[in-house]
N, C-alpha and C positions, 0 to 999 in steps of 0.2 A: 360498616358499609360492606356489602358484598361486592364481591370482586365481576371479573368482566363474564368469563361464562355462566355465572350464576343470575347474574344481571340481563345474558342472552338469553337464556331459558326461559325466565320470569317475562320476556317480552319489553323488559324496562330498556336494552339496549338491541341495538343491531349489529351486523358484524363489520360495518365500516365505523361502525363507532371505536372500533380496537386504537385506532391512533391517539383517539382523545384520552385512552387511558393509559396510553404509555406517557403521552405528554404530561397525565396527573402525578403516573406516579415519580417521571421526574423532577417535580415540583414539590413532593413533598418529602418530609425528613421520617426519618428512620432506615430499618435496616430490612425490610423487607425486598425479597428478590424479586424480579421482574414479574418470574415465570408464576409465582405464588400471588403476587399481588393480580396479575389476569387471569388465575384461579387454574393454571395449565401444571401440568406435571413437566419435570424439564425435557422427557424426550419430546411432550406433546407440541415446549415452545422451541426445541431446536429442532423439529419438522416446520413450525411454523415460521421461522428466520429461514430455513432453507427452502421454502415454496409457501408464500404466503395462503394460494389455492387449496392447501390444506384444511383450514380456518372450518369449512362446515362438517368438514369429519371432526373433526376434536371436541367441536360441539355437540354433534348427535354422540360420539362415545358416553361423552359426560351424560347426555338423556337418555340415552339406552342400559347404562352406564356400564360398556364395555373397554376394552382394548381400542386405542385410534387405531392398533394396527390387523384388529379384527376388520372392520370399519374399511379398512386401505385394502385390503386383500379382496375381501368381498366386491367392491368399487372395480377391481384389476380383473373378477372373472366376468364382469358385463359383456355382451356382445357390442364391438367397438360404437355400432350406432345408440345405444343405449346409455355409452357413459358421454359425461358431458366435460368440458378439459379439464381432466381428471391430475390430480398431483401428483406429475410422472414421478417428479424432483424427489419427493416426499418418498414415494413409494421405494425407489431404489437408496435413498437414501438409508428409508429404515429395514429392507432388506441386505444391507452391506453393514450394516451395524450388529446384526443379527448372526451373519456370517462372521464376523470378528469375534463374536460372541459380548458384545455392548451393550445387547439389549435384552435386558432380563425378567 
């Protein structure tokens, strides 16, 4: 089975569909981790636990297939009528990560 972003790109899933796949994968057995079973890299799923608005960056990273945090920055030089509610949350999040040096 592919996982949840691989499943967005292919057009098979949406991105409110994300719940029904956490609720699968707590339903099933083994040892797979959240963040791998929704196809996300762990910064990608603790940006997305910290501002779920996140969510269509992580995907375009995956289709462009860059950095989410290429993706974040770029979104932060729009001219403010141009962005739309943009993942403040996300963004400072993974600039203070970055700052700690966390984020590699």
């Amino acid at each position: 089975m592919s996982n949840f972003i691989e499943q967005c790109l292919a057009g098979l899933a949406l991105q409110d569909d994300i719940d029904d796949f956490v609720d699968s994968w707590h339903e099933q057995e083994g040892d797979d981790s959240l963040h791998h079973f929704l196809g996300m890299t762990k910064r990608e799923y603790s940006l997305w636990v910290a501002d779920p608005d996140v969510l269509p960056y992580i995907i375009n990273a995956h289709h462009f297939g860059k950095d989410v945090s290429v993706l974040l920055e770029e979104a932060d030089t729009l001219p403010l009528a141009a962005r739309s509610d943009g993942p403040d949350k996300a963004l400072k999040l993974m600039r203070w990560l970055k700052s700690e040096g966390m984020w590699n």
